[in-house]
C-alpha positions in Angstrom: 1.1 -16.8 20.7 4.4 -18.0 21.9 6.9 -16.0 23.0 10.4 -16.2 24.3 14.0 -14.4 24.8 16.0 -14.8 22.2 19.8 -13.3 22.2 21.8 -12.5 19.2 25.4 -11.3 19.5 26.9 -11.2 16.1 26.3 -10.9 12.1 26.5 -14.7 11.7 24.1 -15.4 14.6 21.6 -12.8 12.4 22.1 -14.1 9.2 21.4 -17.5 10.6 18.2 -16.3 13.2 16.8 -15.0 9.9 17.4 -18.1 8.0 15.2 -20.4 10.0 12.5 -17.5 10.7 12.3 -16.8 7.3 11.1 -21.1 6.6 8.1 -20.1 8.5 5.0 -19.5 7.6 3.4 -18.1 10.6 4.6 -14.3 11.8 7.1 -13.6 13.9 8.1 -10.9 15.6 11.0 -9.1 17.9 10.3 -6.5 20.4 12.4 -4.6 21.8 11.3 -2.5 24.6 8.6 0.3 22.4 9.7 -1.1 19.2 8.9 -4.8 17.3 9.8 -5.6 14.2 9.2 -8.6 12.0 11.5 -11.4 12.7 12.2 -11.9 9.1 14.2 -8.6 8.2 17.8 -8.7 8.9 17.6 -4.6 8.6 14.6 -4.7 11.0 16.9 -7.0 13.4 19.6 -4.4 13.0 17.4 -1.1 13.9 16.7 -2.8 17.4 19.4 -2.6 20.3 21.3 -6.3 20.2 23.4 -5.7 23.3 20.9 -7.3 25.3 18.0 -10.4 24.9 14.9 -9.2 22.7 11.5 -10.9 22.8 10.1 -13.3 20.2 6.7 -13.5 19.5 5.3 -16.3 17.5 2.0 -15.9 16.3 0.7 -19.8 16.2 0.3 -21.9 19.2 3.0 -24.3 18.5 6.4 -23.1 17.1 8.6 -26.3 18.2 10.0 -26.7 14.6 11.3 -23.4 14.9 12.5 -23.8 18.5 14.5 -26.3 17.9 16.2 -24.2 15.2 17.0 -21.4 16.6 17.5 -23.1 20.4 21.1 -21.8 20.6 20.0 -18.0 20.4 17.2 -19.0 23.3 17.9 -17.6 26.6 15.9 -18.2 30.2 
């Protein structure tokens, strides 16, 4: 599993964060604190508190493709 902070501060960045999740065929997930949702449901991404960086889990051991996509959302 891979996992990283991810930060997403508007609709666009959401719409977009879902768009190259959703191309993969491994799960992802967001947690949040108690909560983690799949990375693939805009509503799910909406229930979770976006003021600060969430967690992304990848469940495969190498999720470069999907890195690279979603690189501008990645935080340290």
């Amino acid at each position: 599993m891979q996992k990283m902070k991810i930060k997403l501060e508007a609709i666009n960045d959401v719409k977009e964060f879902v768009s190259a999740v959703t191309l993969c065929d491994y799960d992802v997930d967001l947690v949040s604190g108690r909560y983690s949702i799949d990375a693939k449901s805009i509503m799910g991404i909406f229930s979770l508190d976006l003021s600060r960086p969430v967690e992304l889990q990848a469940h495969v051991d190498n999720c470069d493709d999907l890195v690279e996509k979603i690189k501008k959302f990645v935080v340290e």
